[in-house]
N, C-alpha and C positions, 0 to 999 in steps of 0.2 A: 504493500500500500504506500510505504513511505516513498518506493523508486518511482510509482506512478505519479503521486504529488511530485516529484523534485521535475519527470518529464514533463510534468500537462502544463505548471507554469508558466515558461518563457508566453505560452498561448494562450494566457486564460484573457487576456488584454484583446487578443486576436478574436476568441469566442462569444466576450461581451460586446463588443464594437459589431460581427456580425449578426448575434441577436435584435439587437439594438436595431441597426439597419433595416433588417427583415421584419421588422413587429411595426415598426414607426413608418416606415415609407410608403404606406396606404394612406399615412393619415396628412400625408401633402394634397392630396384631391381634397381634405375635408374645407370646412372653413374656419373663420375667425380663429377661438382659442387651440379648437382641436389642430389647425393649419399652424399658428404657431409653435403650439407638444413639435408638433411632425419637424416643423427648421430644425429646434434646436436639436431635437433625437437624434437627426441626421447628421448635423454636425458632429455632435457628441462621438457618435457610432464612426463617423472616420478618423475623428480623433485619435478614440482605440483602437481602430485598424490599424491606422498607424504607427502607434506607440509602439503594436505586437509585432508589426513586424519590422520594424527598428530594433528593435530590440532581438529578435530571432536572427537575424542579418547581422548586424555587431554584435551582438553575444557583450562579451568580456571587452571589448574594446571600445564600447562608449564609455565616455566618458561619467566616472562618477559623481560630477556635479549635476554632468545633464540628467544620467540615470536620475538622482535624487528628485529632480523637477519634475521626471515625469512621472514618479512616483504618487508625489504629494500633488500633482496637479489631477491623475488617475482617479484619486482617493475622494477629491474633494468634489470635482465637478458633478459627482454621480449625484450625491444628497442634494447640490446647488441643484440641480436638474430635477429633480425630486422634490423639492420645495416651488418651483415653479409649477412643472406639471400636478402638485395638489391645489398651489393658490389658482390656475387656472380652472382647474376643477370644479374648486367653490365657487370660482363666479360663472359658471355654465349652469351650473345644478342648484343654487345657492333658496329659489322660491322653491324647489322639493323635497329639500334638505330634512331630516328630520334631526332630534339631539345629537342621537348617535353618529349620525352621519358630522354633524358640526363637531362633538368633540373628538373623533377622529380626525378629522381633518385637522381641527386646530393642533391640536399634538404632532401630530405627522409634522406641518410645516414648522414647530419648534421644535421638533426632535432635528429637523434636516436641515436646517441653518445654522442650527446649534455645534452636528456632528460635522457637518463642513468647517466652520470658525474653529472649533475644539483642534481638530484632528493638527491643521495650518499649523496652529501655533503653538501645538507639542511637537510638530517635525520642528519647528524652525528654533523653538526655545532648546527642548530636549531635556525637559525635567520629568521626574520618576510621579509627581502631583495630576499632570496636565496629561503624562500616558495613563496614569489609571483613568483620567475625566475618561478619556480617548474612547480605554476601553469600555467600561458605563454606558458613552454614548452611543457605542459601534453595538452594544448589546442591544437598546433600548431602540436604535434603528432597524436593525433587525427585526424586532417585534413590527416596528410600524410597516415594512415589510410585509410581515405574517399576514396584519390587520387587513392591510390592503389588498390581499389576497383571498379572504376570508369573508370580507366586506364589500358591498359593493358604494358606489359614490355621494348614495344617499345613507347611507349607514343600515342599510339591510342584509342581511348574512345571505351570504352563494352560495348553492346549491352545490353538493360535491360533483354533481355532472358538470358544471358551469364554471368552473376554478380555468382558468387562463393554464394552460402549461409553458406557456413559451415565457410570459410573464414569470409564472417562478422559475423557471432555467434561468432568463437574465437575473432577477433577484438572486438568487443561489451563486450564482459565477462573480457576483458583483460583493456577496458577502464572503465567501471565500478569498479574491481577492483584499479586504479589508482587511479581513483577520492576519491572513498573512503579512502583510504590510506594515501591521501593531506591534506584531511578534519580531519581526525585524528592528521594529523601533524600539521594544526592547532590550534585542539583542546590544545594539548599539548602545544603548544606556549601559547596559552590565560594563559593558569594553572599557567605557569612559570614566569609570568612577575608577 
């Protein structure tokens, strides 16, 4: 298991970035809010293509600064993207809305503003206080994940036939890349003390 994780990496940038692509790029025909989800998805999604395979191509020979940037840039844009596509959300849906659906939502966009700002400024400080916020927030995202998966936009529970798969592939690939990323930030603290 552990040889599988150290191979599937250099690609998991590669996997999210194609997900991404494939889920979002229908939703350019949509309009208004849903047309703008669909830009930035798309952006996003060549982002990560590109990272992966920058990154698969130089291997060992990019540079450790740039590595580092695109690391914390990987990390952060997902949530930033996440906190739009839920404020977007609420104002599409916002007269059907019921509580649920509003305290979901409102959580969700301060869980992913939160874990976007948290994460920056423990890569960039590198204090042992601000990696555990990290990981707190990277938990507590995850669940809003979950919810959102669980939940539909009004805050009504989905039907197990109805759960998105491709949605939880990208969620899955995008939290696996986190966690590994913490655990590296980790690492790096132990080195430096």
């Amino acid at each position: 298991m552990k040889r599988f994780a150290e191979f599937i990496k250099p690609f998991v940038s590669i996997i999210l970035g194609a997900l991404l692509f494939l889920y979002f790029l229908n939703w350019l025909s949509l309009k208004e809010g849903a047309l703008a989800i669909g830009i930035i998805a798309t952006v996003l999604a060549v982002y990560y293509l590109t990272v992966g395979i920058l990154g698969v191509l130089l291997g060992e020979k990019m540079p450790n600064k740039l590595r580092k940037g695109f690391d914390i840039a990987s990390i952060v844009s997902f949530p930033i993207f996440m906190f739009t596509y839920f404020l977007i959300m609420v104002i599409a849906n916002a007269k059907a809305m019921g509580p649920t659906g509003w305290v979901i939502a409102i959580l969700s966009m301060v869980v992913s503003i939160s874990l976007g700002c948290i994460y920056l400024v423990s890569k960039l400080v590198n204090n042992k206080l601000l990696t555990r916020f990290s990981y707190l927030f990277a938990a507590v995202f995850t669940l809003v994940l979950l919810v959102d998966i669980v939940f539909d936009q009004l805050g009504n529970p989905i039907v197990l036939g109805n759960i998105d798969i491709i949605r939880v592939a990208i969620y899955v690939t995008y939290t696996y890349m986190l966690f590994i990323s913490l655990k590296n930030n980790s690492g790096e603290e132990k080195v430096s003390e």
